[in-house]
KESEDO-241826 format. One record per atom (N, C-alpha, C, O): x, y, z; residue in three letters. Coordinates in steps of 0.05 Angstrom, whole numbers, padded with zeros to 5 digits, always signed. Each point is the difference from the previous one (the first is absolute). Example, Ala and Ser with C-alpha at 12.3 -4.5 7.8 and 13.67 -1.06 7.14 Angstrom:
+00264-00114+00156ALA
-00018+00024+00000ALA
+00018+00024+00000ALA
+00021+00000+00013ALA
-00028+00021-00027SER
+00016+00024+00001SER
-00015+00022+00014SER
+00010+00022+00004SER
//
This chain:
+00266+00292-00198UNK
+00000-00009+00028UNK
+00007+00023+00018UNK
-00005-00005+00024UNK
+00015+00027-00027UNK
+00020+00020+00013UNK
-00033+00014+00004UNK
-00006+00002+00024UNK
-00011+00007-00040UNK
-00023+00010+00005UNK
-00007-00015+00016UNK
+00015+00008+00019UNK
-00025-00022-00011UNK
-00009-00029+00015UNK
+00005+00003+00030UNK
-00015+00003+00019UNK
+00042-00002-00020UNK
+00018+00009+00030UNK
-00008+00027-00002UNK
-00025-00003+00000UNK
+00028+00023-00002UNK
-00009+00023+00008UNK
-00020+00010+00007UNK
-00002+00022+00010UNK
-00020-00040-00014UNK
-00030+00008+00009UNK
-00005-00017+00031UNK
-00021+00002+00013UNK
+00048-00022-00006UNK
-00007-00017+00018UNK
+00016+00020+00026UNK
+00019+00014-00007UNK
-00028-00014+00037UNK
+00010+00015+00020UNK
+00026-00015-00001UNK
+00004-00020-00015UNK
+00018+00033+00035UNK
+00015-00012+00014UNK
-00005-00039+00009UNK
+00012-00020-00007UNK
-00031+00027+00022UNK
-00002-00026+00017UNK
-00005-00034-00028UNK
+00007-00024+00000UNK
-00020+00039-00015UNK
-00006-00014-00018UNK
+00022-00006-00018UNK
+00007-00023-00003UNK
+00002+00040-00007UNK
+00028-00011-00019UNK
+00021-00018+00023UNK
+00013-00020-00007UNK
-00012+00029+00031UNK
+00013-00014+00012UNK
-00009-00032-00001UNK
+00018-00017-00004UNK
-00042+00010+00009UNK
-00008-00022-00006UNK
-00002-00019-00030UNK
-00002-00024-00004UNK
+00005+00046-00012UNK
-00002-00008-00028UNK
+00021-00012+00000UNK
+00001-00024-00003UNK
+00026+00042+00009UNK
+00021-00010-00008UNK
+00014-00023+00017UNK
+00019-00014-00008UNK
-00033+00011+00037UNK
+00009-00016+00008UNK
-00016-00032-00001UNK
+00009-00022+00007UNK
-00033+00029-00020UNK
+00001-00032-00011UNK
+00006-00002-00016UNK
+00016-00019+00001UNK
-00020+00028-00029UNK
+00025+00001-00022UNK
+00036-00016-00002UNK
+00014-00014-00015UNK
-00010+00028+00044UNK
+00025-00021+00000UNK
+00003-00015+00012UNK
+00023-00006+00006UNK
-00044-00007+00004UNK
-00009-00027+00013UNK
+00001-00019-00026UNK
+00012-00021-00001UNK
-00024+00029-00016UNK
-00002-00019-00029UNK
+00023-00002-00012UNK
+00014+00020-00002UNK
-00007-00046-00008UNK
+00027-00004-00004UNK
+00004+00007-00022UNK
-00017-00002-00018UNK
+00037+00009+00015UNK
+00011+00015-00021UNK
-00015-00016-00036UNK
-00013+00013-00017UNK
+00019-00038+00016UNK
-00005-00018-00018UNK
-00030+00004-00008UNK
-00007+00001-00023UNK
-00010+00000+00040UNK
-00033+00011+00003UNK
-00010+00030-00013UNK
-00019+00009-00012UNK
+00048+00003+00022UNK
-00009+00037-00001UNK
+00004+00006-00034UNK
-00006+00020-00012UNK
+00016-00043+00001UNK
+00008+00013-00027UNK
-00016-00005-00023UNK
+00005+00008-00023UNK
-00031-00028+00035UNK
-00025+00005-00014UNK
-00025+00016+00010UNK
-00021+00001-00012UNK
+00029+00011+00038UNK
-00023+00019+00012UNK
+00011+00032-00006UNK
+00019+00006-00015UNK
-00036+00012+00031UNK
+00003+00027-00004UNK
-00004+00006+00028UNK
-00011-00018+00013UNK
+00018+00039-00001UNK
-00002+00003+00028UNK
-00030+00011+00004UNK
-00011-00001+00022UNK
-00004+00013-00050UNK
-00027+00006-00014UNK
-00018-00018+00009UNK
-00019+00003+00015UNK
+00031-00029-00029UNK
-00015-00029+00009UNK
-00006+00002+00030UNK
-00023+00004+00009UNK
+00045-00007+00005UNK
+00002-00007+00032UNK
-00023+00023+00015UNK
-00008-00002+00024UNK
+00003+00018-00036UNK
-00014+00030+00016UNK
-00028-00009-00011UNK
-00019-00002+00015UNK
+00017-00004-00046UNK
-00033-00023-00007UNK
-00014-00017+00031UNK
-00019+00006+00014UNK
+00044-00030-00012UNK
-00007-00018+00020UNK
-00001+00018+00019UNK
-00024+00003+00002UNK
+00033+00012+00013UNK
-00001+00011+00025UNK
-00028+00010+00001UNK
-00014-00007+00019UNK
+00004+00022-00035UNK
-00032+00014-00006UNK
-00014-00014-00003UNK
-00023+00005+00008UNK
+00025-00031-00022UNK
-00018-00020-00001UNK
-00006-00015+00030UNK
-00022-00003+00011UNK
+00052-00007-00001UNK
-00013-00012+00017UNK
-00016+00026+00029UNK
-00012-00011+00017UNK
+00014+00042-00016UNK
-00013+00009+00014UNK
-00022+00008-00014UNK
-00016+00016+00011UNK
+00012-00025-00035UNK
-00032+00003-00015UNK
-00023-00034+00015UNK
-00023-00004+00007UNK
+00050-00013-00010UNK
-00013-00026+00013UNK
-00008+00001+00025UNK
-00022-00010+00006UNK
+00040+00023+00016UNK
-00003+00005+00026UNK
-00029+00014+00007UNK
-00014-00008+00019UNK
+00009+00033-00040UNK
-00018+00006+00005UNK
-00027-00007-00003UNK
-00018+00009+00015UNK
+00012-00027-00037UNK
-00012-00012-00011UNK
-00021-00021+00020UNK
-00024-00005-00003UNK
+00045-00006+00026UNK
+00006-00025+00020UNK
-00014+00021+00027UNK
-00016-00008+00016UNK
+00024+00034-00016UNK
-00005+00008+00020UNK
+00024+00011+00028UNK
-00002+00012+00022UNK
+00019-00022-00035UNK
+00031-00003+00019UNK
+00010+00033-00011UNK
+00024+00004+00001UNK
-00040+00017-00011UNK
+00019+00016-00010UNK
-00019+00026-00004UNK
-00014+00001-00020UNK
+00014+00022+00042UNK
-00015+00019-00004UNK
+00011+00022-00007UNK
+00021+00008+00010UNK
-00036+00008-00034UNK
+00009+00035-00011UNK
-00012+00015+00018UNK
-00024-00007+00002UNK
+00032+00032+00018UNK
-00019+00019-00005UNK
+00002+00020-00018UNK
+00021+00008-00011UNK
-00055+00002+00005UNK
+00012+00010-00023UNK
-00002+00033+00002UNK
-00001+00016-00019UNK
+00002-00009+00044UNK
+00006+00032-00002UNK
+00030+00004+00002UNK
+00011+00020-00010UNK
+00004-00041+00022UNK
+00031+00005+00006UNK
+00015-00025-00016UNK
+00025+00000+00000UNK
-00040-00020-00012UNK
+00020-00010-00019UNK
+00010-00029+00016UNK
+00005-00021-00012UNK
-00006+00026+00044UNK
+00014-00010+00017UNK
-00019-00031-00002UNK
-00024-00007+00002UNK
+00060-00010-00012UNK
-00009-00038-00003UNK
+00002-00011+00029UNK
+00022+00005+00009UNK
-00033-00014+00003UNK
-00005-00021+00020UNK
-00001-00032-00004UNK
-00020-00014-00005UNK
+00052+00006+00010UNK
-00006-00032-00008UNK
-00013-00008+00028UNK
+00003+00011+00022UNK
-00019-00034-00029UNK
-00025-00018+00020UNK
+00018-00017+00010UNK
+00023+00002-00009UNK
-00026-00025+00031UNK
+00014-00020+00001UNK
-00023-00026-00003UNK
-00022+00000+00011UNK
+00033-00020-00028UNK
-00012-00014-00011UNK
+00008-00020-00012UNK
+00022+00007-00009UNK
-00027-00039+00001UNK
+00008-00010-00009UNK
-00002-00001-00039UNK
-00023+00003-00009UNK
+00042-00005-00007UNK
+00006+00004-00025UNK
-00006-00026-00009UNK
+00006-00016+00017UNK
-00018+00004-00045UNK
+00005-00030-00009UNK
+00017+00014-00025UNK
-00002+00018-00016UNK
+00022-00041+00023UNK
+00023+00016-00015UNK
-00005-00004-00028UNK
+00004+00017-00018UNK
-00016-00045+00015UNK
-00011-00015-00028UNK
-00017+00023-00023UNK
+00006+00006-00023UNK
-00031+00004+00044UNK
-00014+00018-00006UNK
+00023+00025-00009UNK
+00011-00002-00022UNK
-00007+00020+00036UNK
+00009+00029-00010UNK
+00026-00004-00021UNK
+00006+00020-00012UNK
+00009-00044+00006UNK
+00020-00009-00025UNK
-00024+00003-00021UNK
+00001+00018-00017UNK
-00020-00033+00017UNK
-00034+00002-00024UNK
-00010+00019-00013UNK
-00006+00004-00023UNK
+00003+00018+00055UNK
-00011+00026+00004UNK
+00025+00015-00025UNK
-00005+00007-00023UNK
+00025-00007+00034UNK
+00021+00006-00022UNK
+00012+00001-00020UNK
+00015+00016-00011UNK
-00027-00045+00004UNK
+00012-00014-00028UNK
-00023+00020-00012UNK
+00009+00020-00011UNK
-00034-00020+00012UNK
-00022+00001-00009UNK
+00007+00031-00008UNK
+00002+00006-00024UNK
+00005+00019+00053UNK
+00003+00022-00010UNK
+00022+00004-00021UNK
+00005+00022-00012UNK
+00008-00044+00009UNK
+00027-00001-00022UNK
-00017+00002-00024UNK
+00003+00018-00017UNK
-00020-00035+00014UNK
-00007-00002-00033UNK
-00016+00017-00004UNK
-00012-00008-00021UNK
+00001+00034+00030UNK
-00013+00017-00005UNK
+00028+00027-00008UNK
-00002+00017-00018UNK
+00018-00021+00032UNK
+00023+00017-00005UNK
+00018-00001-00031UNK
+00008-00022-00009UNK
-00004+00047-00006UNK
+00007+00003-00025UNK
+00032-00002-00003UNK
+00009-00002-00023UNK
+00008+00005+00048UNK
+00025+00018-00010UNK
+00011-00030+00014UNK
+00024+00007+00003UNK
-00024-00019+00001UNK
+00022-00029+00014UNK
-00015-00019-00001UNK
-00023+00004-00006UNK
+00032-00024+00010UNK
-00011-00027-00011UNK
+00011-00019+00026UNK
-00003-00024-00004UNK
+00011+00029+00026UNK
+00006-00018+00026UNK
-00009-00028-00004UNK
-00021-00005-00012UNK
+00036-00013+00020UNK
-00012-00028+00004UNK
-00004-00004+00023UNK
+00016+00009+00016UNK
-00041-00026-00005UNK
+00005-00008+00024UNK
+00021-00007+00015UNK
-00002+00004+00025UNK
+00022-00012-00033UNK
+00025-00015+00013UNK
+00013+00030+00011UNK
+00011+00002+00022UNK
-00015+00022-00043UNK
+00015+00029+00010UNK
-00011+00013+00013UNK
+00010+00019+00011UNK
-00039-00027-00009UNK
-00014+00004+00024UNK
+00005-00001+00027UNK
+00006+00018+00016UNK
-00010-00048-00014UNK
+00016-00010+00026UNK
+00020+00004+00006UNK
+00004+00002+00024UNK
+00021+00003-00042UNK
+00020+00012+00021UNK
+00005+00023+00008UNK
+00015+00005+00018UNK
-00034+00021-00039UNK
-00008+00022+00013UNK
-00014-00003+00026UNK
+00008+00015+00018UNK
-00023-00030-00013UNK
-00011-00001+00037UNK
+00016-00019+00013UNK
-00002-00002+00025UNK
+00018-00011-00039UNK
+00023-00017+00021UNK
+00012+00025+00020UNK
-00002+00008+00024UNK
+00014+00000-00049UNK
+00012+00033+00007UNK
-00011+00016+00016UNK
+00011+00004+00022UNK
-00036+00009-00030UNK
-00015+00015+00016UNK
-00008-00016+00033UNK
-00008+00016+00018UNK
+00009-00037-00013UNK
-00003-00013+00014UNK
+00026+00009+00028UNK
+00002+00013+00020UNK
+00014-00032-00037UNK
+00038+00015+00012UNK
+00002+00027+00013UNK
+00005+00009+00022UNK
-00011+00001-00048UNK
+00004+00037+00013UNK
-00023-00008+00031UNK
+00010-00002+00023UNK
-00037-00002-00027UNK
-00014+00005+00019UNK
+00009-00010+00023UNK
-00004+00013+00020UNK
+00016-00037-00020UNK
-00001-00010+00026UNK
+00042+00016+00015UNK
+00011+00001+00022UNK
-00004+00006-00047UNK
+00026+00011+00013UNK
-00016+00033+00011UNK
+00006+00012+00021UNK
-00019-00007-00034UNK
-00010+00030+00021UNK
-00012-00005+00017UNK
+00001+00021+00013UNK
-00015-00038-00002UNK
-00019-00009+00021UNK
-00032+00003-00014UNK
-00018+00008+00014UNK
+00016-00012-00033UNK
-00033+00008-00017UNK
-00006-00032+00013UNK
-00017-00002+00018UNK
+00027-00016-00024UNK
-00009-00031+00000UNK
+00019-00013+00028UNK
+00017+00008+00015UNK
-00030-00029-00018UNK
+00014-00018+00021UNK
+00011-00029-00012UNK
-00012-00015-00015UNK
+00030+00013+00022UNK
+00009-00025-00019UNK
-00016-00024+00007UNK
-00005-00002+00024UNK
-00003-00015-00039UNK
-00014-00025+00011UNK
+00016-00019+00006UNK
+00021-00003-00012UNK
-00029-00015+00032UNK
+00014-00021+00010UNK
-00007-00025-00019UNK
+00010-00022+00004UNK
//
């Protein structure tokens, strides 16, 4: 995992680690913080997929879209990229509270808006 973090910038481990400890402790001790960085790429593999999510590709530079998400869908989109994956075995249920999480972080940075 320490390789893992080191190839990620600043801004990014910051986020790693801060949804990481959004997940409760009791959750974290069947995941890997490995896992949580899977879901995060998946769901901006889904984003892009949808259209909500542009590369360029001379500078690298991601552009999130604004758009609406079916939340049902990109958990699918995910499960699905799970069972292609060799090194973790995630269940849906550790899914979801990886984007519970990721969710939290977002809307405590201002990425999201909380819904009414």
């Amino acid at each position: 995992m320490m390789e893992t973090l080191a190839i990620l910038d600043a801004e990014e481990r910051e986020q790693l680690l801060g949804i990481w400890n959004l997940i409760p402790v009791h959750d974290r001790q069947a995941m890997t913080q490995e896992d949580v960085l899977f879901v995060l790429d998946a769901m901006d593999d889904y984003l892009e997929s949808i259209g909500l999510l542009e590369v360029d590709e001379k500078t690298g530079e991601v552009t999130y879209l604004d758009g609406d998400v079916d939340e049902t869908e990109q958990l699918n989109y995910i499960i699905d990229a799970q069972k292609c994956r060799h090194s973790s075995s995630l269940t849906s249920s550790q899914i979801q509270i990886i984007l519970d999480a990721e969710l939290q972080y977002g809307i405590s940075q201002g990425y999201y808006e909380e819904e009414e």
